[in-house]
C-alpha positions as CSV (number, residue, x, y, z in Angstrom):
1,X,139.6,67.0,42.5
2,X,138.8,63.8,44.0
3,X,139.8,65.4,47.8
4,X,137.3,68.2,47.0
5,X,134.2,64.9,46.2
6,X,136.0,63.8,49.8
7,X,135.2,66.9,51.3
8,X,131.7,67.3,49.9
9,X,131.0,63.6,51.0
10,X,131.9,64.2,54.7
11,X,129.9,67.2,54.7
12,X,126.9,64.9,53.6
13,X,127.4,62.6,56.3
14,X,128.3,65.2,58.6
15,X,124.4,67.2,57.0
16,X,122.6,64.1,57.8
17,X,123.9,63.6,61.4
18,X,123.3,67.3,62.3
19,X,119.5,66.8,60.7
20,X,119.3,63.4,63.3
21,X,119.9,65.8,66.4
22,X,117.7,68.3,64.5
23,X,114.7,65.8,64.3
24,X,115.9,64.5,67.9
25,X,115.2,68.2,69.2
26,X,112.7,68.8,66.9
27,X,110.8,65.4,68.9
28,X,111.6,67.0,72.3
29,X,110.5,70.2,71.5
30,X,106.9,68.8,70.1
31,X,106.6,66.6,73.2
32,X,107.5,69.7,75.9
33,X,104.8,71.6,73.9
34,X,102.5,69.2,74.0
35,X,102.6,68.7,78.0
36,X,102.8,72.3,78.7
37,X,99.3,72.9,76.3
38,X,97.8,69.6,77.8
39,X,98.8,70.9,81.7
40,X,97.9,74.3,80.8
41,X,95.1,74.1,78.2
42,X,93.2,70.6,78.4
43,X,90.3,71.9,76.0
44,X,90.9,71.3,72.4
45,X,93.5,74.5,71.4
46,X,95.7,71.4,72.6
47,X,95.0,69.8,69.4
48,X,95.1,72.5,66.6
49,X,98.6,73.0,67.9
50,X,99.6,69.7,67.7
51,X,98.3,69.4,63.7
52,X,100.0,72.9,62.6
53,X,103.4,71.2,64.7
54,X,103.1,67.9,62.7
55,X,102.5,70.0,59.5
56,X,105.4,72.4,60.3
57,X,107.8,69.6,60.9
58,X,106.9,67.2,58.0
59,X,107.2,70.8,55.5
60,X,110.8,71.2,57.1
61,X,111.9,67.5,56.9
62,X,111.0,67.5,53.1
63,X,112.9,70.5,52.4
64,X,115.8,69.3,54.1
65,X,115.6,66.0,52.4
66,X,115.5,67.4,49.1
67,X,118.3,70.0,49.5
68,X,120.6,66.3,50.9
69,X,119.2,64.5,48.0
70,X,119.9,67.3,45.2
71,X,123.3,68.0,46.7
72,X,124.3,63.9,46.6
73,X,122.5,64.0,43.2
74,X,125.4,66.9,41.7
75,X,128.3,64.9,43.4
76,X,127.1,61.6,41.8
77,X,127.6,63.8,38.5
78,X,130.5,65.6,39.6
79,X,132.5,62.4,40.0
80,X,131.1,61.2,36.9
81,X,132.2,64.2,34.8
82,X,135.5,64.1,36.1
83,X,135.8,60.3,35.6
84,X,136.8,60.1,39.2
85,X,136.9,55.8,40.5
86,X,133.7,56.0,43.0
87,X,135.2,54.1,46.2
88,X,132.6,51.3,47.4
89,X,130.7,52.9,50.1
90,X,131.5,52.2,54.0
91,X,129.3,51.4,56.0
92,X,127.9,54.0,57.6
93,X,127.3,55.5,54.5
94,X,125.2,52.6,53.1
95,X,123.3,53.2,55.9
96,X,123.3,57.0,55.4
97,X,121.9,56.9,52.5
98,X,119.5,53.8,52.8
99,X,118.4,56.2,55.6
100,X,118.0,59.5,53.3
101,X,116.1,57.0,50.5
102,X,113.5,55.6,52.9
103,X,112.8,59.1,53.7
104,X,112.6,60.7,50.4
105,X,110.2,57.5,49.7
106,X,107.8,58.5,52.7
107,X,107.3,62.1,51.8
């Protein structure tokens, strides 16, 4: 059992690093869009898309962040129901999931 919490805890991690290079892309795509509107369209259409991007992308990051947070939230009880020894976290994990917290927090 405790290989199978191993598992599910690597695919966390492995979640939340995908989601970085998903906002990453998500950042590139916003700012190509916004110099091809402000090359191509310098009146103020410029600006409604940039609102209904920001709103798009905050919607998406909450989801995600909630779906992460509900998943961590069942292996927490998982290993609890199963009396599994929680290992201290490493790391990268501490900062994982600081990360995921101060994110939850903002939205």
């Amino acid at each position: 059992m405790e290989a199978e919490v191993d598992k599910l805890e690597l695919m966390i991690l492995d979640f939340h690093f995908g989601f970085q290079k998903a906002d990453s892309d998500l950042d590139y795509i916003q700012y190509r869009l916004e110099y091809e509107i402000k090359t191509n369209h310098p009146d103020s259409a410029g600006r409604k898309i940039q609102l209904l991007f920001a709103v798009e992308q905050k919607e998406t990051k909450s989801c995600i962040y909630a779906t992460l947070n509900k998943t961590m939230t069942m292996i927490q009880e998982l290993q609890k129901q199963t009396d599994l020894e929680l290992s201290p976290l490493a790391e990268e994990e501490k900062t994982v999931t600081e990360q995921l917290k101060s994110h939850i927090r903002d939205s």
